[in-house]
N, C-alpha and C positions, 0 to 999 in steps of 0.2 A: 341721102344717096350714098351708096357704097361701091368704091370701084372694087368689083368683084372679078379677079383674074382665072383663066383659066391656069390648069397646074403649069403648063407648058410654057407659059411665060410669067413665072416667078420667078425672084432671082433664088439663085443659092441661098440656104438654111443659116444662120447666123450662130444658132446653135440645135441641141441637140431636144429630142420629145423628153427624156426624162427630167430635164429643167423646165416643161411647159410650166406644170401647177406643182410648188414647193412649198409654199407656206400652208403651215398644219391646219388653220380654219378653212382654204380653202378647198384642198384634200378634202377634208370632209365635206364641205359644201356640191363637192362631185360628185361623194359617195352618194350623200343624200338624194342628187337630183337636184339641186337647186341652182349649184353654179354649170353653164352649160354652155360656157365660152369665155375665153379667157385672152386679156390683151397683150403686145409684149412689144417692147422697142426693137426686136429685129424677129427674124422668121426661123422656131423652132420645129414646126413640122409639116410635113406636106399629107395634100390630102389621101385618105387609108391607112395614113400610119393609127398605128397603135400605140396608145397611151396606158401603163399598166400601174392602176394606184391600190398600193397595202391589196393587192391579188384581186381588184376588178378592173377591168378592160374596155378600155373608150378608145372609139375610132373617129379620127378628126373627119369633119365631113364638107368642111368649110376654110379656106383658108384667102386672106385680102385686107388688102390693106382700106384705112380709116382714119381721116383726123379726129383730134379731140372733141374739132368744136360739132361736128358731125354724130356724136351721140346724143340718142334720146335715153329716156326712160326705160324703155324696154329692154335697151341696151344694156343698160343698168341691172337690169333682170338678168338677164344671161349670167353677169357676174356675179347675179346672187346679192347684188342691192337695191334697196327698195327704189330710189331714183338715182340721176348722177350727179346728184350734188354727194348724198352719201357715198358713192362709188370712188369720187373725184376724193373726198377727206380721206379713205381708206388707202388711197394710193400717195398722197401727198405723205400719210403718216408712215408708209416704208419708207419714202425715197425723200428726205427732207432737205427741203431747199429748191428743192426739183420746181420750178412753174411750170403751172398750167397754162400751154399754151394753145390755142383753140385750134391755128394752124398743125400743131404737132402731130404728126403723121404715126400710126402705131399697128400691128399686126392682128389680126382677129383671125383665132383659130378656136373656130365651132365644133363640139365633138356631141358624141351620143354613146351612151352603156352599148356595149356589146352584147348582142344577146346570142347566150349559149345554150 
C-alpha cells in the first residue's frame, strides 16, 4: 500500500528535477524504457514536470511517498531491477554504510517518454 498524495498536499521540493536520474546506467535505463520510476530521499519533482535526458523528454506522472519495507518486485521493475533484493544491493553500493531500513520512508517519482 502506497500513500499516494494529491500534488496539493506535498511538501515543498527538496531538490530540483535535473538531479531526479544522474547516474549514467540509469540514464540509459530511461532511455531504454526500462527504468520508469525512480526513488529519492527527499522530493525532486512535482507532478507535469518535465524531466530532459541527453535530449528525450519524461513527464513525472506520479509523485508519493513509500517505505522501504513497502516494496515489492514490481517495484523493483520500475527501477529497472529484476526484484528488490537486487534493487536494494544496487542502492546499498552508491550509498555505503547506508542501512536498509524497512521503516525508511523515500520518494517515488513515476514518469513516462513524452511523446512528440
Amino acid at each position: 500500500m502506497s500513500n499516494i498524495n494529491q500534488s496539493n498536499e506535498l511538501p515543498p521540493k527538496t531538490c530540483s528535477i535535473e538531479r531526479l536520474v544522474t547516474v549514467k546506467p540509469d540514464v540509459e535505463k530511461v532511455i531504454a524504457g526500462i527504468k520508469t520510476a525512480t526513488r529519492r530521499n527527499g522530493r525532486y519533482a512535482d507532478v507535469g514536470e518535465i524531466m530532459e535526458l541527453q535530449g528525450h523528454r519524461f513527464v513525472v506522472q506520479k509523485v508519493y511517498s513509500q517505505s522501504l519495507g513497502e516494496l515489492t518486485d514490481e517495484h523493483a521493475k520500475q527501477e529497472g531491477y529484476e526484484n528488490v533484493e537486487a534493487y536494494k544491493q544496487s542502492i546499498l553500493s552508491y550509498h555505503p554504510g547506508m542501512p536498509w531500513l524497512p521503516h525508511m520512508r523515500v520518494w517515488v517519482h513515476e514518469f513516462s517518454r513524452v511523446q512528440e
